[in-house]
Backbone bond lengths (Angstrom), bond angles and torsions (degrees), N, CA, C in turn:
res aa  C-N    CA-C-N  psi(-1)  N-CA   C-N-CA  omega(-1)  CA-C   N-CA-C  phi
1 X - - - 1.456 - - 1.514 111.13 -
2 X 1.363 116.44 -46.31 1.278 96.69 165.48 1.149 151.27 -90.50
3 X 1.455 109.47 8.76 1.523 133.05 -178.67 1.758 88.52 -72.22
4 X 1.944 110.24 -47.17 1.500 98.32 -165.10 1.195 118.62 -66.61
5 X 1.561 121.91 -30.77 1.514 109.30 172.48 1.487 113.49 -89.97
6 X 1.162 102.04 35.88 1.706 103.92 174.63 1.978 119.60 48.62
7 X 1.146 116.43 32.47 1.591 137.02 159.78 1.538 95.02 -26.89
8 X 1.194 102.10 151.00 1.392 117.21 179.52 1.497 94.02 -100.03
9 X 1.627 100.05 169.74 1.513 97.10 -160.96 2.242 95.64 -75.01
10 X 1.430 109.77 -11.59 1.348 100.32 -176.16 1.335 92.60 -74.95
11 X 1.308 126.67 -61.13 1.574 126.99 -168.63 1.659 110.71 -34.98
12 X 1.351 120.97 -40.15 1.288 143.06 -144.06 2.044 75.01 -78.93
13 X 1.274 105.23 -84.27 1.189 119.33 176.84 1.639 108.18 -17.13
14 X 1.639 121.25 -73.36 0.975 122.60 -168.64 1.737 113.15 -51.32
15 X 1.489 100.18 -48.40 1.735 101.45 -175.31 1.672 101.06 -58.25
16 X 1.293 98.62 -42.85 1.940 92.37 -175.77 1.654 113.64 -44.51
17 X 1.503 101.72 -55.19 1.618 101.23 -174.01 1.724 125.89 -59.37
18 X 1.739 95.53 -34.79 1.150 91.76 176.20 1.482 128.83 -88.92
19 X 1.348 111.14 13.29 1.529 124.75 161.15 1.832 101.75 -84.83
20 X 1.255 122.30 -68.83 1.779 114.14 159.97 1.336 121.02 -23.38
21 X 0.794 104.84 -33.58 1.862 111.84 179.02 1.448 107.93 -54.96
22 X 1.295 98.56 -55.67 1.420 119.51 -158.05 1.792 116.14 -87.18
23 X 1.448 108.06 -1.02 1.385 107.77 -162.03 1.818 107.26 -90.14
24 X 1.646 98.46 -31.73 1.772 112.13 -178.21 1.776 91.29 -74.15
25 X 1.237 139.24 -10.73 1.266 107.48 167.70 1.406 123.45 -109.42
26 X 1.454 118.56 8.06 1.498 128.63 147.66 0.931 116.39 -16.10
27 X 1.860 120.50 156.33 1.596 128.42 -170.60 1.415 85.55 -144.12
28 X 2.012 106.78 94.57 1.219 106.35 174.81 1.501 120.97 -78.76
29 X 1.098 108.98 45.87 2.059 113.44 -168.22 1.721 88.60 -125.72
30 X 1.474 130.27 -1.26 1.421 134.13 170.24 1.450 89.80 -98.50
31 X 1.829 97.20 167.64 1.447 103.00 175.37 1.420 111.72 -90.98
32 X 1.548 107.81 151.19 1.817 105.91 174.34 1.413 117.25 -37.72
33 X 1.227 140.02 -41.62 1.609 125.09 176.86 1.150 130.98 -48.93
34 X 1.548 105.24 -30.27 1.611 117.32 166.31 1.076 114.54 -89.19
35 X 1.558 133.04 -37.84 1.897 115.79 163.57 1.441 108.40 -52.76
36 X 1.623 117.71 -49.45 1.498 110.13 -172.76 1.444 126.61 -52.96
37 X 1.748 106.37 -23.48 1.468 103.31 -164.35 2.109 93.28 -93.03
38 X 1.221 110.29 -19.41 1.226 94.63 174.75 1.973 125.27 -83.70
39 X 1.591 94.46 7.93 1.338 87.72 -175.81 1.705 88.30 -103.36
40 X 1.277 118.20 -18.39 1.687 126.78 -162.90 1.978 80.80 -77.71
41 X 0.908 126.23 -60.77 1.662 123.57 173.67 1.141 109.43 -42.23
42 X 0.715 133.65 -16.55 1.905 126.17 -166.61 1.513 100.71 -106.24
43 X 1.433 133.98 4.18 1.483 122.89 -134.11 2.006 68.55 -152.01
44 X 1.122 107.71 -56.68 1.545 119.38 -175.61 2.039 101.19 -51.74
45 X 0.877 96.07 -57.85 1.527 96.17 177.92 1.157 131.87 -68.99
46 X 1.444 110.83 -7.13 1.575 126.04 158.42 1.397 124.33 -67.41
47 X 1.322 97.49 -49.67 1.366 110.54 -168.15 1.358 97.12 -97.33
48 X 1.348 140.81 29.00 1.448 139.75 170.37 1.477 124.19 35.16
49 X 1.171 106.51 55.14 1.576 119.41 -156.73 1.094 106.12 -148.82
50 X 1.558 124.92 106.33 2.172 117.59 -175.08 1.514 87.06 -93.40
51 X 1.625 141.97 -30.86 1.441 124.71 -162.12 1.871 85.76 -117.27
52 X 1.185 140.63 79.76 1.345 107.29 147.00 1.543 143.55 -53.28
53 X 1.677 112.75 -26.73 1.277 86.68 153.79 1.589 126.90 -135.22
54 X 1.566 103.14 68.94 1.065 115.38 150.57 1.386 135.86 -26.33
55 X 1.645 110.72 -52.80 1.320 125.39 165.82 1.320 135.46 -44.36
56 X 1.591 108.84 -35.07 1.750 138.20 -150.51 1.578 77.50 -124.15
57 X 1.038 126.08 -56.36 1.999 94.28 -171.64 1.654 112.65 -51.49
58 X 1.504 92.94 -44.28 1.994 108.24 -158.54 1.769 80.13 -51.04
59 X 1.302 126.14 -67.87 1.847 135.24 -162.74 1.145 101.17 -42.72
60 X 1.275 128.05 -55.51 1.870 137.35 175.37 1.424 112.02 -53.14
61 X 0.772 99.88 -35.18 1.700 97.88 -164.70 1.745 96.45 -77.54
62 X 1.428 117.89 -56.13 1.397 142.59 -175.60 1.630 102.74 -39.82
63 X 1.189 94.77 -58.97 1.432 107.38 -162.63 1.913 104.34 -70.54
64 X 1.159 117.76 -23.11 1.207 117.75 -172.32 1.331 106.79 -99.83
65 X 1.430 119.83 -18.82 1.547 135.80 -174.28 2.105 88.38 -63.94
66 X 1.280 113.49 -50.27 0.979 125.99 176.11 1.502 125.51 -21.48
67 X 1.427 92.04 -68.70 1.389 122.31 -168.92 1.806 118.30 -89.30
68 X 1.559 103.08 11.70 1.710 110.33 -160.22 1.172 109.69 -95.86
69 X 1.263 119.32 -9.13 1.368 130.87 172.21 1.425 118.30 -72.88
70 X 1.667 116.04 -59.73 1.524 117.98 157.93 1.624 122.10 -30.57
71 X 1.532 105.07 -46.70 1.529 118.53 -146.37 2.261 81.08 -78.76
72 X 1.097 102.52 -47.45 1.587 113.21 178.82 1.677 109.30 -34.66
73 X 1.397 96.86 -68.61 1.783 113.93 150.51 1.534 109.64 9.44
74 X 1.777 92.57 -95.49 1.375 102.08 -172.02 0.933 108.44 -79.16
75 X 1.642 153.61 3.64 1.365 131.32 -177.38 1.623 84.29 -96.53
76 X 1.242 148.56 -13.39 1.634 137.21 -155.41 1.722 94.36 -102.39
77 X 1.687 109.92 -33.09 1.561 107.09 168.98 1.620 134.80 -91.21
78 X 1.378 94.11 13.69 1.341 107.01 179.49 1.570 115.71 -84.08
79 X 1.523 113.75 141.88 1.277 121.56 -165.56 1.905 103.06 -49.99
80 X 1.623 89.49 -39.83 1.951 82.79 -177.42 1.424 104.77 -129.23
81 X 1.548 129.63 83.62 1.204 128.30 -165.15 1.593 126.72 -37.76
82 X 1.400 99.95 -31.06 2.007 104.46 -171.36 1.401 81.21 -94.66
83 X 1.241 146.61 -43.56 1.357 96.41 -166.16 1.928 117.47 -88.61
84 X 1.684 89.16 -6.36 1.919 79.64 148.74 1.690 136.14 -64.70
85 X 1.322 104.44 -29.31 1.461 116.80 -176.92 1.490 98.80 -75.72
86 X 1.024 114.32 -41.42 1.550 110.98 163.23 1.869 120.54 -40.30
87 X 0.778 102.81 -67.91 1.214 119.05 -167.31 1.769 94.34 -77.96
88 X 1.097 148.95 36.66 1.419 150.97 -151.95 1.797 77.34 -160.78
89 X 1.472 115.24 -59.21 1.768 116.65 -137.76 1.768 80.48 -71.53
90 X 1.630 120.92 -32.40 1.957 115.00 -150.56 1.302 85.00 -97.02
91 X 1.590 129.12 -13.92 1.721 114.49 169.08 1.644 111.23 -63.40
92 X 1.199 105.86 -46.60 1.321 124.30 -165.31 2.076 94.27 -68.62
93 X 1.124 124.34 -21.99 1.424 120.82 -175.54 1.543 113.52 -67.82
94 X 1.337 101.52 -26.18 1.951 115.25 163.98 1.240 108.01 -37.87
95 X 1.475 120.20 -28.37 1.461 114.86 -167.59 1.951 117.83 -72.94
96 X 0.982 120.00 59.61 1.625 107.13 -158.30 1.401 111.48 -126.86
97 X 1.182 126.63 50.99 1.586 137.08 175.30 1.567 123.76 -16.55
98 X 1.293 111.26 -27.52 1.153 101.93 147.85 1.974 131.55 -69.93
99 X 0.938 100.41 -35.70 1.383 94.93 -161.88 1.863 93.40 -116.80
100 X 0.886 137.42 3.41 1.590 143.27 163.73 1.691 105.70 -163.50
101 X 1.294 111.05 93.26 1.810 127.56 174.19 1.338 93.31 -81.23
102 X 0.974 137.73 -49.93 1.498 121.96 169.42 1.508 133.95 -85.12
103 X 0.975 137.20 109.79 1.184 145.38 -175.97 1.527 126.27 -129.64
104 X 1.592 121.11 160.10 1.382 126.65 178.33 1.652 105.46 -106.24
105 X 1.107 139.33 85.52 1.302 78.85 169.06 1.556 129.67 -126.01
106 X 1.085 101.33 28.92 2.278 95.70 145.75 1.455 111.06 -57.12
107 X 1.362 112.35 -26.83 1.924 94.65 167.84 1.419 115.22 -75.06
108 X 1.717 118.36 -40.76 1.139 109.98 -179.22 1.490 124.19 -45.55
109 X 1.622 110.40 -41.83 1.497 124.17 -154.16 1.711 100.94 -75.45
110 X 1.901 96.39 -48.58 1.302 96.76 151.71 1.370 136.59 -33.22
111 X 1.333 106.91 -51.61 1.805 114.83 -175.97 1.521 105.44 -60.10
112 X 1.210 120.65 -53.33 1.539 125.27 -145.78 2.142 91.71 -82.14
113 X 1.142 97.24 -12.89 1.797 73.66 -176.15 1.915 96.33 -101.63
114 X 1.523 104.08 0.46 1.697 83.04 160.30 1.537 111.06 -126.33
115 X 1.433 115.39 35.36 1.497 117.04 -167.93 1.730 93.15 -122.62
116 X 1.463 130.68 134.67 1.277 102.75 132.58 1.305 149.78 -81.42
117 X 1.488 117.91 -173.53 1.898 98.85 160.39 1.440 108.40 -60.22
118 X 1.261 95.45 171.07 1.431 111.40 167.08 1.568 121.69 -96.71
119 X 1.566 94.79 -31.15 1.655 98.48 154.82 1.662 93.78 -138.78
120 X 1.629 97.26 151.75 1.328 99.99 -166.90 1.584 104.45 -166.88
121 X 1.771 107.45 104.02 0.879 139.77 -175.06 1.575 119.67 -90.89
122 X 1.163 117.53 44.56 1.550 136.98 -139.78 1.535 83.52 -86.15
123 X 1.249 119.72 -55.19 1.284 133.12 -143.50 1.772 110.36 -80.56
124 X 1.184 100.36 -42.61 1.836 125.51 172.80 1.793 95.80 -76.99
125 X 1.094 131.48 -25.61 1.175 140.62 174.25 1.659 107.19 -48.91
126 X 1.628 90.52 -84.52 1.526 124.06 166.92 1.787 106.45 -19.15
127 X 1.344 111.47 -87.15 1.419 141.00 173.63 1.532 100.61 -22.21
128 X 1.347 138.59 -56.70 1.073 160.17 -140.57 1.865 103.10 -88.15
129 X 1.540 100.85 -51.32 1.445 121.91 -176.77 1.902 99.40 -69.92
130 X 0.710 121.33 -61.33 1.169 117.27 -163.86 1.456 126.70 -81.88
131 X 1.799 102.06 10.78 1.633 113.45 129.18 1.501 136.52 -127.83
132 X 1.317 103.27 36.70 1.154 133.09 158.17 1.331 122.76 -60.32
133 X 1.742 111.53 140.76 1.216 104.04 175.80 1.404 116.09 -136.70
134 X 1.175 97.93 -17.75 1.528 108.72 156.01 1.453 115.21 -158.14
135 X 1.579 113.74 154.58 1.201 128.50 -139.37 1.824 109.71 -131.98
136 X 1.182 117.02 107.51 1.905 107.78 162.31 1.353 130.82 -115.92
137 X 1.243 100.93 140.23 1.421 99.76 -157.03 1.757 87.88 -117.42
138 X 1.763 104.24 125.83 0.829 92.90 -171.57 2.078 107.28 -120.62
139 X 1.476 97.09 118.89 1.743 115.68 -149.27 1.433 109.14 -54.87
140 X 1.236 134.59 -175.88 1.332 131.98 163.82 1.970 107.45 -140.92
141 X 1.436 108.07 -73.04 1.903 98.56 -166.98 0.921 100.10 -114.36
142 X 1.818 107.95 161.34 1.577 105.49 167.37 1.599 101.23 -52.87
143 X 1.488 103.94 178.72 0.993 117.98 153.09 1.484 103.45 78.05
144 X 1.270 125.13 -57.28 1.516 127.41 169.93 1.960 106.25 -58.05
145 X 1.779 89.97 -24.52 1.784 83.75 -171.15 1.375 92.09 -58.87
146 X 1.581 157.73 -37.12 1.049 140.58 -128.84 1.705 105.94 -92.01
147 X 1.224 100.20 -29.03 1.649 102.43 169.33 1.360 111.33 -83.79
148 X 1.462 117.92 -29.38 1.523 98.93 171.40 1.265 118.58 -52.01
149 X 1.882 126.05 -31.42 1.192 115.21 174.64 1.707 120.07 -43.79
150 X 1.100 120.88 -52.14 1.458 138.16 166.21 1.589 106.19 -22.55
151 X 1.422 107.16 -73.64 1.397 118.34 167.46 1.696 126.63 -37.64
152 X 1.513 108.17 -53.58 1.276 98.94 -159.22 1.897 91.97 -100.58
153 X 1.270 103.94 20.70 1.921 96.66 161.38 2.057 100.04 -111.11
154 X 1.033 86.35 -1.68 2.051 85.39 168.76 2.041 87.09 -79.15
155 X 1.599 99.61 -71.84 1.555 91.76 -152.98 1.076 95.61 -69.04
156 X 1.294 157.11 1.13 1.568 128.94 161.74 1.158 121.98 -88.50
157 X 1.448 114.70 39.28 1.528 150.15 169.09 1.624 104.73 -99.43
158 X 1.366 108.72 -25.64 1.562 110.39 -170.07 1.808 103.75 -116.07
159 X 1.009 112.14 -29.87 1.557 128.27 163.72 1.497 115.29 162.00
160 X 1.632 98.44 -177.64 1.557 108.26 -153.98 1.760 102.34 -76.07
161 X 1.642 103.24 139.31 1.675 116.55 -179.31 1.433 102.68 -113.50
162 X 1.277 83.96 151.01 1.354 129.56 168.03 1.249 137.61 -100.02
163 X 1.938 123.63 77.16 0.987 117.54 -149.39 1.971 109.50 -96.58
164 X 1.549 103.90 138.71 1.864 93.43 -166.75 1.587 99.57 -113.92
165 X 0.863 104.50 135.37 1.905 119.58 174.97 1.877 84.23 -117.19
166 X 1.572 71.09 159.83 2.115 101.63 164.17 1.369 103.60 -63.36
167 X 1.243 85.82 157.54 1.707 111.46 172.95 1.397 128.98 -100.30
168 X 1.463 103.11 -10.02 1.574 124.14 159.23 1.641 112.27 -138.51
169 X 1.589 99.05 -179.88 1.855 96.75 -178.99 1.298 96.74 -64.46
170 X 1.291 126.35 -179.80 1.691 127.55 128.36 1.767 85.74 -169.93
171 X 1.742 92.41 146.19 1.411 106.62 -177.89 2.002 115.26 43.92
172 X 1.102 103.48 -118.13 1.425 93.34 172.42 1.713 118.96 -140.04
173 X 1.494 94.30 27.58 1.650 133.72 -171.05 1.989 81.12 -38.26
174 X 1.473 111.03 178.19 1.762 121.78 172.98 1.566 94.85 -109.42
175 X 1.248 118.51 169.02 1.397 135.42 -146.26 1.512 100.85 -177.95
176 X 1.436 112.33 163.78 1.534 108.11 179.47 1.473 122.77 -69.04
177 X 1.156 104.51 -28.36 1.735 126.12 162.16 1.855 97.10 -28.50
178 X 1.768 99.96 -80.20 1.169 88.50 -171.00 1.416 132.93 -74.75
179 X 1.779 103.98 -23.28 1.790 100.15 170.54 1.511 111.86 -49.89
180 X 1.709 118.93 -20.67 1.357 96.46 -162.96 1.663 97.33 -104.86
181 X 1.411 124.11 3.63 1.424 124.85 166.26 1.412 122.52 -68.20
182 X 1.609 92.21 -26.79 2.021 95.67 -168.51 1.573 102.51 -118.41
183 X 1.792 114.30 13.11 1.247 109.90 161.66 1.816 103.86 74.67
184 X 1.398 132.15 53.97 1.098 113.55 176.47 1.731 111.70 -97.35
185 X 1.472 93.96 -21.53 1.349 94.04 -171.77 2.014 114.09 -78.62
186 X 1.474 111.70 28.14 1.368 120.91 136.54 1.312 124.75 -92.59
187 X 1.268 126.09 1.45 1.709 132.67 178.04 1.825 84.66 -108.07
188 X 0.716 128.91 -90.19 1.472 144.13 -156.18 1.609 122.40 -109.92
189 X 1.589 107.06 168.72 1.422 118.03 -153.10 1.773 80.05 -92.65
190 X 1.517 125.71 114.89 1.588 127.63 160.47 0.850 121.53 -61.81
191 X 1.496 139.12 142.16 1.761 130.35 178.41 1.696 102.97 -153.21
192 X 1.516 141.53 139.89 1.276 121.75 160.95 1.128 109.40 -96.69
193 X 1.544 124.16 152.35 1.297 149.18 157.18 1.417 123.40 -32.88
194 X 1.422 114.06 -28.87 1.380 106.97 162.13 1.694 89.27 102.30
195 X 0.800 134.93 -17.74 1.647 119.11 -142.02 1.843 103.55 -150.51
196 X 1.136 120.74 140.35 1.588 127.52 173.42 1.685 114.01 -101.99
197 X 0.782 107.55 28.01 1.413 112.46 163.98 1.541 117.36 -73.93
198 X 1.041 135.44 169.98 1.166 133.34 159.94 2.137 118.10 -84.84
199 X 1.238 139.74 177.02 1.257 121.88 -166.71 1.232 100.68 51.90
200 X 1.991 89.80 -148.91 1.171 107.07 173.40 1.621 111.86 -147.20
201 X 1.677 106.44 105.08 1.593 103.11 -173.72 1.393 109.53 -91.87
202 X 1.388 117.52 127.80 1.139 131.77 -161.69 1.667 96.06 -74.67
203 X 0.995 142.75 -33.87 1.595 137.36 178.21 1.501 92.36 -71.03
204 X 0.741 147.27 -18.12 1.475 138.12 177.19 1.515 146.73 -96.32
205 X 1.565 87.46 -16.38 1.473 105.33 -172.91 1.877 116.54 -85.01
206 X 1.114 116.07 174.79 1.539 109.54 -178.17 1.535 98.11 -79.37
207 X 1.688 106.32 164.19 0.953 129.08 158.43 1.500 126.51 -34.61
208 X 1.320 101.84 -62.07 1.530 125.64 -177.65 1.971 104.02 -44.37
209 X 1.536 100.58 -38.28 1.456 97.95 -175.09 1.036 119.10 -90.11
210 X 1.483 125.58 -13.05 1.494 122.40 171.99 1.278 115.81 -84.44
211 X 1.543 126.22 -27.54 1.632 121.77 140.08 1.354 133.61 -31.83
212 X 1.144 88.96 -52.62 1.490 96.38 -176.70 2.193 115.43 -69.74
213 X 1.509 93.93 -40.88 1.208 101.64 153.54 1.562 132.43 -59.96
214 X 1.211 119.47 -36.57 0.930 120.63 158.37 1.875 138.15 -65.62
215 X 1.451 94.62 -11.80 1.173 109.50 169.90 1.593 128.94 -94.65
216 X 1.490 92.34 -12.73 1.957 99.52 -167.20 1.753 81.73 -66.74
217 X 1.597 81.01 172.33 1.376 98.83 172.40 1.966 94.79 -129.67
218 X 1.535 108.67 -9.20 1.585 100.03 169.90 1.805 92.63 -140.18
219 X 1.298 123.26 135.53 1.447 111.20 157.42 1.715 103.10 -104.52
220 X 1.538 116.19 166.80 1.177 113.67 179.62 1.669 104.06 -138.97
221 X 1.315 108.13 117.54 1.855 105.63 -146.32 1.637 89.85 -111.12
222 X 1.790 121.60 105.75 1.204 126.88 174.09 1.657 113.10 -63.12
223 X 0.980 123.87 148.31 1.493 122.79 140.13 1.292 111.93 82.66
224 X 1.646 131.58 136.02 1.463 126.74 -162.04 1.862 109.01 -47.55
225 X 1.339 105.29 -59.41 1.739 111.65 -167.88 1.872 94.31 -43.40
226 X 0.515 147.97 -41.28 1.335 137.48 157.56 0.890 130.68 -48.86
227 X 1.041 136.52 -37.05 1.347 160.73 177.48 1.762 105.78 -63.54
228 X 1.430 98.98 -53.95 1.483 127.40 176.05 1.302 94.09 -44.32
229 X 1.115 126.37 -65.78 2.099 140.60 -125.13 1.505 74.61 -117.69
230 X 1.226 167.22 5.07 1.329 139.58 -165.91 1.403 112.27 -152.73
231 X 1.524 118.74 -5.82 1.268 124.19 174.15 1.385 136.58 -56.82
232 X 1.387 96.59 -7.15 1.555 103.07 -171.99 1.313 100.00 -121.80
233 X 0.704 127.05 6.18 1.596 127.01 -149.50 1.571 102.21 -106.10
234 X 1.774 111.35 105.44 1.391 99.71 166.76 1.236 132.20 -43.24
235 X 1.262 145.75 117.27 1.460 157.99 156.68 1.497 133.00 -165.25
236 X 1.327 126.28 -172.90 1.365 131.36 -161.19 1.649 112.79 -100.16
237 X 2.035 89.01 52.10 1.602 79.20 -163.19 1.833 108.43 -114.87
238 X 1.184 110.31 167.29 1.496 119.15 169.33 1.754 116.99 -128.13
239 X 1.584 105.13 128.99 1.009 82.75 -178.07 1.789 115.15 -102.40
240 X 1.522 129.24 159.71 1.057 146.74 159.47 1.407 116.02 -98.74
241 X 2.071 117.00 126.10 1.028 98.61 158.16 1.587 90.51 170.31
242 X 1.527 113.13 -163.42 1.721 116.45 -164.18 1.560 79.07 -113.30
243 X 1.262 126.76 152.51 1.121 132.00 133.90 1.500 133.71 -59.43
244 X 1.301 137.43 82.28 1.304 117.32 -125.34 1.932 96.66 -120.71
245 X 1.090 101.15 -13.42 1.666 110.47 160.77 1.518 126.91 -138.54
246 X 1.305 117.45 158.19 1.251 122.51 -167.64 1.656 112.41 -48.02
247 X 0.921 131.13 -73.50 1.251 127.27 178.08 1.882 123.39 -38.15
248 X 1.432 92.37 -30.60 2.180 61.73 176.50 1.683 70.82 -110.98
249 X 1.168 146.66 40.70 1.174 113.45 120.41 1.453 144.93 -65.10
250 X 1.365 84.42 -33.90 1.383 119.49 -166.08 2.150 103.49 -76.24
251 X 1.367 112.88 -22.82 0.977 140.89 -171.99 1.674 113.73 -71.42
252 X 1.723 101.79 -43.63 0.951 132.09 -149.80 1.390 125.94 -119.80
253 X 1.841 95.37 -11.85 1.122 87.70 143.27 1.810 102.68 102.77
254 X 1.719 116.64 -16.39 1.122 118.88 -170.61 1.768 119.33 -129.25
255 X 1.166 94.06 -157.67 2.304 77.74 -177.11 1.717 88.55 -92.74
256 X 0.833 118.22 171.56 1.410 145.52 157.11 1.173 115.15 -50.78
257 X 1.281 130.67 133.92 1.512 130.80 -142.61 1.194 146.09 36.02
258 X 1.501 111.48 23.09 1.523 137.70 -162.40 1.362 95.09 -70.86
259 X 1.161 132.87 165.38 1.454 144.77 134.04 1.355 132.71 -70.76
260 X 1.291 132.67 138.26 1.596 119.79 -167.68 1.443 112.32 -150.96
261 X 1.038 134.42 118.62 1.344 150.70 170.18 1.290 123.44 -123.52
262 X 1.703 110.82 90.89 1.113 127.05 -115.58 1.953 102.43 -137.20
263 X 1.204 123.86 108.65 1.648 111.61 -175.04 1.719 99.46 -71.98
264 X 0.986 128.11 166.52 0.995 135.49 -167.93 1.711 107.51 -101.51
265 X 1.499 114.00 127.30 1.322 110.75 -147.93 1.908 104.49 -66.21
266 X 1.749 118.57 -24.55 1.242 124.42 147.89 1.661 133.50 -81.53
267 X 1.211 105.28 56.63 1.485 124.14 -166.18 1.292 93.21 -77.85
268 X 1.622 113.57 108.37 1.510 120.13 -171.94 1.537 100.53 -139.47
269 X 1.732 114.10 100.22 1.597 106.16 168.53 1.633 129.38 -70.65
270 X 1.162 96.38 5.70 1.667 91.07 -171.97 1.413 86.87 -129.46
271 X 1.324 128.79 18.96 1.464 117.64 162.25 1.226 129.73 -66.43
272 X 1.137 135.84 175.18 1.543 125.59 -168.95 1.794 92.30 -140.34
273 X 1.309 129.44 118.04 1.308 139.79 -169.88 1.841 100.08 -59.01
């Protein structure tokens, strides 16, 4: 964060310490997305900056807005279109500046059409959609939002979605800023989360989204911090995403950077979020 708004090396210093500050009074019985986002706050208010990379989402998004038409291409000529958009939405999850600032990804996109998951719930997926009646998809990074578009014009083949961004910046998470940069709200119904956390912590989020959660009959939970905040949580969810560090690899059962399309081990349709 502070390399992106260009921090001086004192600033750099200062945000560092005052994230240390903050780590010995953590409550490791929450999941890491919520310790991380409270040490990413402490570091954010140093450097007087609520979006550091404001700059680097708007470029990501742009640049891929570009290229979404091609990528449309092959997901519309593919033998099974959603589960190409699938495999398009967990390429696009590479995008995560916090936890990989450097990335390829024409290799990724490359990778995922000759890789499978490592777990891959494609099929219970399927089954699920086609008594569905309504659908939330709940987003993770810029830039990855642009393939979710891909995604959520497969499932609004099965019924109408509900796509959720943050309610503040954090890291380079999507926000309404960017749903409304890459145009999602012509695929799907936009809504924010209510909440700046990273994932999605259910004590935190707005009203509006636990309705709406409470109404899916499938959620589809992008990207580890979700994964983090939602793993336990009875409901009708699946998760999408890269395994992108050791621990929910390690969690999960697969190598490190795996792909995973994943039912949720409390897969409950008549649950209530």
């Amino acid at each position: 964060m502070a390399r992106a708004v260009q921090a001086s090396e004192k600033q750099q210093l200062a945000a560092l310490t005052a994230a240390c500050q903050v780590i010995p009074t953590l409550n490791y019985e929450v999941s890491p997305a919520e310790n991380s986002t409270l040490v990413l706050w402490a570091a954010q208010r140093i450097l007087g900056e609520s979006d550091p990379f404001k700059a680097k989402k708007q470029e990501i998004n742009a640049a891929l807005l570009k290229v979404l038409p091609d990528y449309r291409r092959q997901v519309s000529a593919a033998f099974d279109p959603l589960y190409s958009a699938l495999l398009f939405s967990v390429a696009g999850n590479i995008i995560d500046l916090g936890i990989l600032p450097e990335y390829d990804l024409e290799r990724a996109i490359a990778e995922v059409q000759a890789v499978e998951f490592a777990i891959n719930d494609y099929a219970e997926l399927r089954e699920q959609l086609c008594k569905a009646r309504k659908i939330v998809v709940l987003g993770d990074n810029a830039g990855e939002i642009v393939f979710d578009r891909l995604l959520v014009q497969e499932l609004a083949k099965f019924a109408p979605v509900t796509y959720v961004v943050k309610g503040a910046p954090i890291l380079n998470d999507a926000t309404l800023d960017d749903a409304g940069q890459v145009g999602m709200a012509e695929d799907a119904t936009v809504i924010s989360n209510g909440s700046g956390y990273l994932g999605t912590v259910l004590a935190d989020v707005s009203a509006e989204l636990k309705g709406e959660l409470r109404a899916a009959d499938l959620i589809v939970s992008k990207g580890q911090a979700n994964f983090e905040t939602l793993a336990d949580v009875p409901a009708p969810l699946y998760f999408v995403l890269r395994a992108k560090c050791a621990c929910v690899a390690d969690e999960l059962g697969v190598q490190e950077g795996a792909m995973v399309l994943k039912q949720s081990d409390n897969f409950a349709p008549s649950a209530r979020v």
